[in-house]
N, CA, C and O of each residue as an XYZ file, in Angstrom:
404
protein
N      46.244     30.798     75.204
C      45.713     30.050     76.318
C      46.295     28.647     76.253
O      45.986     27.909     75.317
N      47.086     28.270     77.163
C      47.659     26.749     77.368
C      46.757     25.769     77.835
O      47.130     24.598     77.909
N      45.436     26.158     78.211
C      44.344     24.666     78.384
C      43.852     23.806     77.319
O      43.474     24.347     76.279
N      43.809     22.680     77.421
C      43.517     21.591     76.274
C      42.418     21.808     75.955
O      41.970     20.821     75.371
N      41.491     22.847     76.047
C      39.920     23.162     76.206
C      39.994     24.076     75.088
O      40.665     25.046     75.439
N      39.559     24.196     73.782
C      39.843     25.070     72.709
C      38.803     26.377     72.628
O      37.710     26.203     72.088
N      39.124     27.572     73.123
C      38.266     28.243     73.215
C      37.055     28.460     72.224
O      35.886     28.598     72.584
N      37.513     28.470     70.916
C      36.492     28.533     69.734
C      35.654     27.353     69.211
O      34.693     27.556     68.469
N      36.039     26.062     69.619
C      35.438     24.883     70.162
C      34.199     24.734     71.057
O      33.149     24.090     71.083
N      34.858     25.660     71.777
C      33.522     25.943     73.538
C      32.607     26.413     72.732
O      31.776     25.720     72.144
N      32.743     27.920     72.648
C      32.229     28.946     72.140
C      30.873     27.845     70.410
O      29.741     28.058     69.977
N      31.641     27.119     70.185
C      30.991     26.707     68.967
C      30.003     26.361     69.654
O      28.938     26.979     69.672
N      30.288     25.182     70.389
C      28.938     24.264     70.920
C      28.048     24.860     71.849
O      26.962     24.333     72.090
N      28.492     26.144     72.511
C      27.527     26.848     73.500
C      26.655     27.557     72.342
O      25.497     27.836     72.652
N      27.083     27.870     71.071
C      26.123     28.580     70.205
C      25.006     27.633     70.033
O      23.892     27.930     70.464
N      25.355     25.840     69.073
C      24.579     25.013     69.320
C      23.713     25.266     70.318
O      22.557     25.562     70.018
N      24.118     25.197     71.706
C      23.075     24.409     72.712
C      22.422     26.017     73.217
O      21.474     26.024     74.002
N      22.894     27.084     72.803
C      22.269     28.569     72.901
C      20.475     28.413     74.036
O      20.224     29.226     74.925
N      19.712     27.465     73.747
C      18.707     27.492     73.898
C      18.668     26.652     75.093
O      17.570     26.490     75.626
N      19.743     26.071     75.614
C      19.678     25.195     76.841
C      20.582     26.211     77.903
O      21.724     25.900     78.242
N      20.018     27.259     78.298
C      21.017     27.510     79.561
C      21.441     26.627     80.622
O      22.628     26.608     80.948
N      20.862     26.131     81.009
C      21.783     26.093     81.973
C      23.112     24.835     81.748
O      23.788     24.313     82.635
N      23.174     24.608     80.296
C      24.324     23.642     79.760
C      25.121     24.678     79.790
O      26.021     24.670     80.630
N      24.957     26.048     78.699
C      25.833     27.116     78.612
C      26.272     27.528     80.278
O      27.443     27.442     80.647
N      25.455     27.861     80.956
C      26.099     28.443     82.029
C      27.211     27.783     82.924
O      28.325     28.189     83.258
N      26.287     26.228     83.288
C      27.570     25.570     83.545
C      29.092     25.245     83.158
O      29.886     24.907     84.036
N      29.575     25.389     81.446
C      30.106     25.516     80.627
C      31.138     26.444     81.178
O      32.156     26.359     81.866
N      30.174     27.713     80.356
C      31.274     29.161     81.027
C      31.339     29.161     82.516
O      32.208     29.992     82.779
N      30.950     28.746     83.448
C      31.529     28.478     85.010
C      32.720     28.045     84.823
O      33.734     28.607     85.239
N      32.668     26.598     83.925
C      33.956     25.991     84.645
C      34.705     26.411     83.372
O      35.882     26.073     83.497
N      34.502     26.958     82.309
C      35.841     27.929     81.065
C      36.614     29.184     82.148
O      37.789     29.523     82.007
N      35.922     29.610     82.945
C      36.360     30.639     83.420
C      37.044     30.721     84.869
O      37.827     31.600     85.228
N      36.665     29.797     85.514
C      37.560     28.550     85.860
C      38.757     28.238     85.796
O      39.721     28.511     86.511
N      38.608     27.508     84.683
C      39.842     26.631     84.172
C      40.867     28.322     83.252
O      42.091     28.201     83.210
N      40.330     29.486     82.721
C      40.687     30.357     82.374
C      41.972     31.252     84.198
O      42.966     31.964     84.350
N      41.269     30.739     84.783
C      41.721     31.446     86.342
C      43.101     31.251     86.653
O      43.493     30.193     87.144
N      43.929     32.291     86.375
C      45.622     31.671     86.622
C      46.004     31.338     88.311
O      47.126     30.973     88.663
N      44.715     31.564     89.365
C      44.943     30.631     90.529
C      44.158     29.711     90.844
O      43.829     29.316     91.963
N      43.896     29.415     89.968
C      42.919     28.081     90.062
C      43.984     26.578     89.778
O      44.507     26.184     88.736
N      44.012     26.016     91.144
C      44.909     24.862     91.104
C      45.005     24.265     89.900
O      44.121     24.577     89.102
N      46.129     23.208     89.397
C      46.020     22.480     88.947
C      45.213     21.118     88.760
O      45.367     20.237     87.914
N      44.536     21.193     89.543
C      44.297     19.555     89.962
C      42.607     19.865     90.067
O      41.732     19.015     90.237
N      42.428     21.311     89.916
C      40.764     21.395     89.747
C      40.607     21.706     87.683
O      39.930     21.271     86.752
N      41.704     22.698     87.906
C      41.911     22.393     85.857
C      42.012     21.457     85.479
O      41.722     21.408     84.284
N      42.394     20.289     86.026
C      42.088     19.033     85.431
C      41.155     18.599     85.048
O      41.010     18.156     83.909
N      39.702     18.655     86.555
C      38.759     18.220     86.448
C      38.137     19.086     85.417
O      37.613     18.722     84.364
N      38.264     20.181     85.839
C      37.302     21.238     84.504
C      37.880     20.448     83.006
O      37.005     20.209     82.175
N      38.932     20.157     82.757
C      39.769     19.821     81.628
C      38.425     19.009     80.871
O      37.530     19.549     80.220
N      38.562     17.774     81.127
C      37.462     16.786     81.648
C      36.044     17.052     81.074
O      35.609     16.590     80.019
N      35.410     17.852     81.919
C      34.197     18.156     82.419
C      34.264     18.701     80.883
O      33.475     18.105     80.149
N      35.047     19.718     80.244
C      34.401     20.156     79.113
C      34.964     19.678     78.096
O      34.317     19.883     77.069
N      36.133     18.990     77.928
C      36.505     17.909     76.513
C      34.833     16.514     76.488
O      34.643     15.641     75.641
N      34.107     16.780     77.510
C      33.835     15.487     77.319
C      32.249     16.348     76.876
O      31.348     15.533     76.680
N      31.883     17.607     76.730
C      30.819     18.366     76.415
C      31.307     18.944     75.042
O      30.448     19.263     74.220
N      32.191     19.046     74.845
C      32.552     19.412     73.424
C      32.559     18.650     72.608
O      32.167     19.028     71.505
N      33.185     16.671     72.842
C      33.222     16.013     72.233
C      32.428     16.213     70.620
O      31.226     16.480     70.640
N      33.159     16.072     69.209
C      32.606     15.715     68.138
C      31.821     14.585     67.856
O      31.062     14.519     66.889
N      31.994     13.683     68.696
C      31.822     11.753     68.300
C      30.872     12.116     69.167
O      30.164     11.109     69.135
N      30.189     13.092     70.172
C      28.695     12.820     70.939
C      27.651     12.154     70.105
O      27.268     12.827     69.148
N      27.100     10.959     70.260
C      26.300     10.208     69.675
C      24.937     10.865     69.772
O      23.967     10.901     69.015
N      25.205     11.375     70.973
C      23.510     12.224     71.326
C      23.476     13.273     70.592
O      22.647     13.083     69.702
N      23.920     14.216     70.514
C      24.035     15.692     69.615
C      23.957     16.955     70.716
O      24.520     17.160     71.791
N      23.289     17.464     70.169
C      22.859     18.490     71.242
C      21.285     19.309     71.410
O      21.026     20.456     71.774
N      20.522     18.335     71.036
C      19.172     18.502     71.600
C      19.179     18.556     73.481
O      19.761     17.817     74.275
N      18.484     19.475     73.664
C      18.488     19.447     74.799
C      17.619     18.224     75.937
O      17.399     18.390     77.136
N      17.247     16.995     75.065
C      16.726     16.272     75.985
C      17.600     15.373     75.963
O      17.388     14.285     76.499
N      18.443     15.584     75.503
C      19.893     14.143     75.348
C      21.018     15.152     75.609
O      22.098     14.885     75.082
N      20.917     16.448     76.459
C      22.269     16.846     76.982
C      22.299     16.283     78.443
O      23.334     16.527     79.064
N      21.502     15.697     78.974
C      21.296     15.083     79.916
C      23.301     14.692     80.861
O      24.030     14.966     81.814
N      23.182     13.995     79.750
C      24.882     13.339     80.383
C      25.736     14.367     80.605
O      26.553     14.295     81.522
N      25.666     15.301     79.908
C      26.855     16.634     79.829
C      26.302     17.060     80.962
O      27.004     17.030     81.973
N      25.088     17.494     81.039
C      25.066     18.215     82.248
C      25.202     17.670     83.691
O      25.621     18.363     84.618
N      24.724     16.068     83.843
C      25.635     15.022     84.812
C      27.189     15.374     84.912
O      27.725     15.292     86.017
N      27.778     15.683     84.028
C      29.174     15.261     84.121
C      29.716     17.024     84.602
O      30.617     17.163     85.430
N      29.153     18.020     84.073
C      29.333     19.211     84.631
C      28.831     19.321     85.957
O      29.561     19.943     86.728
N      27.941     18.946     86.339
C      27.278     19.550     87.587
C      28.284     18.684     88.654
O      28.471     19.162     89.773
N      28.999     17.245     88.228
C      29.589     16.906     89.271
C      30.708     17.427     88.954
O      31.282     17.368     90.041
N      31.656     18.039     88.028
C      32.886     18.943     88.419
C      32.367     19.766     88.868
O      33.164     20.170     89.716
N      31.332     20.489     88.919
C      31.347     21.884     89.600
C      31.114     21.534     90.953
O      31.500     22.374     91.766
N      30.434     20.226     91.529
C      30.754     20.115     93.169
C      31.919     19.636     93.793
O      32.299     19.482     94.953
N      32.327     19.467     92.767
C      33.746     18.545     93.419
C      34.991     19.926     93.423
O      36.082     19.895     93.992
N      34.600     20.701     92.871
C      35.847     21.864     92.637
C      34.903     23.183     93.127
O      35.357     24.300     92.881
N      33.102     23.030     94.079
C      33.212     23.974     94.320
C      34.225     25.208     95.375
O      34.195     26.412     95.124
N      34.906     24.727     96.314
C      35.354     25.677     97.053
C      36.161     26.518     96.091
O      36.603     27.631     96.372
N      36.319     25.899     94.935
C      37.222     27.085     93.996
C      36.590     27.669     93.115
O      37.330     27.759     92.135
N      35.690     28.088     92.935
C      34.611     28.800     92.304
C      34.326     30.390     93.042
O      33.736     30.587     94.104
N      34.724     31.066     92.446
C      34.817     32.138     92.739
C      33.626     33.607     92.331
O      33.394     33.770     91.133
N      33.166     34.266     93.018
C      32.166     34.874     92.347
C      32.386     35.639     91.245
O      31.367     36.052     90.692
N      33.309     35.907     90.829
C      33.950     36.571     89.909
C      33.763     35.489     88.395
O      33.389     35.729     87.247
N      34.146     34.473     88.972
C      33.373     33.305     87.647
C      32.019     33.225     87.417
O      31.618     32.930     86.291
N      31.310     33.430     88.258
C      29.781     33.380     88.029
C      29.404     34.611     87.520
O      28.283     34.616     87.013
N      30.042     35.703     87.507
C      29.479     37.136     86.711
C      30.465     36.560     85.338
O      29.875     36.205     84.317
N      31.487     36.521     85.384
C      31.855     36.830     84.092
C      30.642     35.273     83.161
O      29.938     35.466     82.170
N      30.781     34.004     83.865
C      29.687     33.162     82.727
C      28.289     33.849     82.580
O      27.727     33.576     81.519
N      27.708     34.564     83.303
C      26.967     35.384     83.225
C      26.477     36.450     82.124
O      25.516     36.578     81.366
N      27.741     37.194     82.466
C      27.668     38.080     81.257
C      28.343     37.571     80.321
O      27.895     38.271     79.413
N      29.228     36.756     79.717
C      29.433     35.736     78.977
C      28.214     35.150     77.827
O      28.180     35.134     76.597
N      27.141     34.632     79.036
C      26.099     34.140     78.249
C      25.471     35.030     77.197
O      25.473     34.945     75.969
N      24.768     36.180     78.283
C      24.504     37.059     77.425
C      24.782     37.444     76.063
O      23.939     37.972     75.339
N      26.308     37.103     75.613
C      26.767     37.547     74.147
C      26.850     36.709     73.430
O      27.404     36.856     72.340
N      26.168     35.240     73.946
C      26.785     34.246     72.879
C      25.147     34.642     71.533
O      25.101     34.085     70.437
């Protein structure tokens, strides 16, 4: 996978935050997404973004879910800004995605 988004990275911190869906879901939306070989460039960016800055190591907050607050600010506005490219096919696969973490 050529995205700057490290899959086993994701996957780490969605285990962390396991107990906060709707951080995970938003997450795998835009992994699967940014996974989409017609999904513009210029919306992989934003996804780029949206989840280097939810993965971050140096998060001062951690990942209690009353201080994911900002992550999920910063996801919910890539996912409006890149919804017309959101495809339903991304929302089943983060879906069933979740399910296995």
């Amino acid at each position: 996978m050529s995205q700057s988004v490290s899959k086993n990275e994701l996957w780490k911190k969605l285990k962390q935050v396991k107990g906060t869906k709707e951080v995970s879901i938003k997450a795998l939306l835009l992994f699967y997404v940014l996974s989409d070989d017609d999904t513009p460039i210029w919306v992989k960016a934003i996804v780029v973004v949206a989840l280097a800055y939810l993965i971050n190591p140096a998060d001062p907050l951690g990942v209690d879910p009353f201080v994911l607050i900002d992550d999920i600010a910063v996801m919910s506005t890539a996912i409006t800004s890149i919804s017309s490219n959101i495809k339903p096919k991304h929302h089943k696969q983060a879906t069933l995605q979740y399910k296995k973490l």
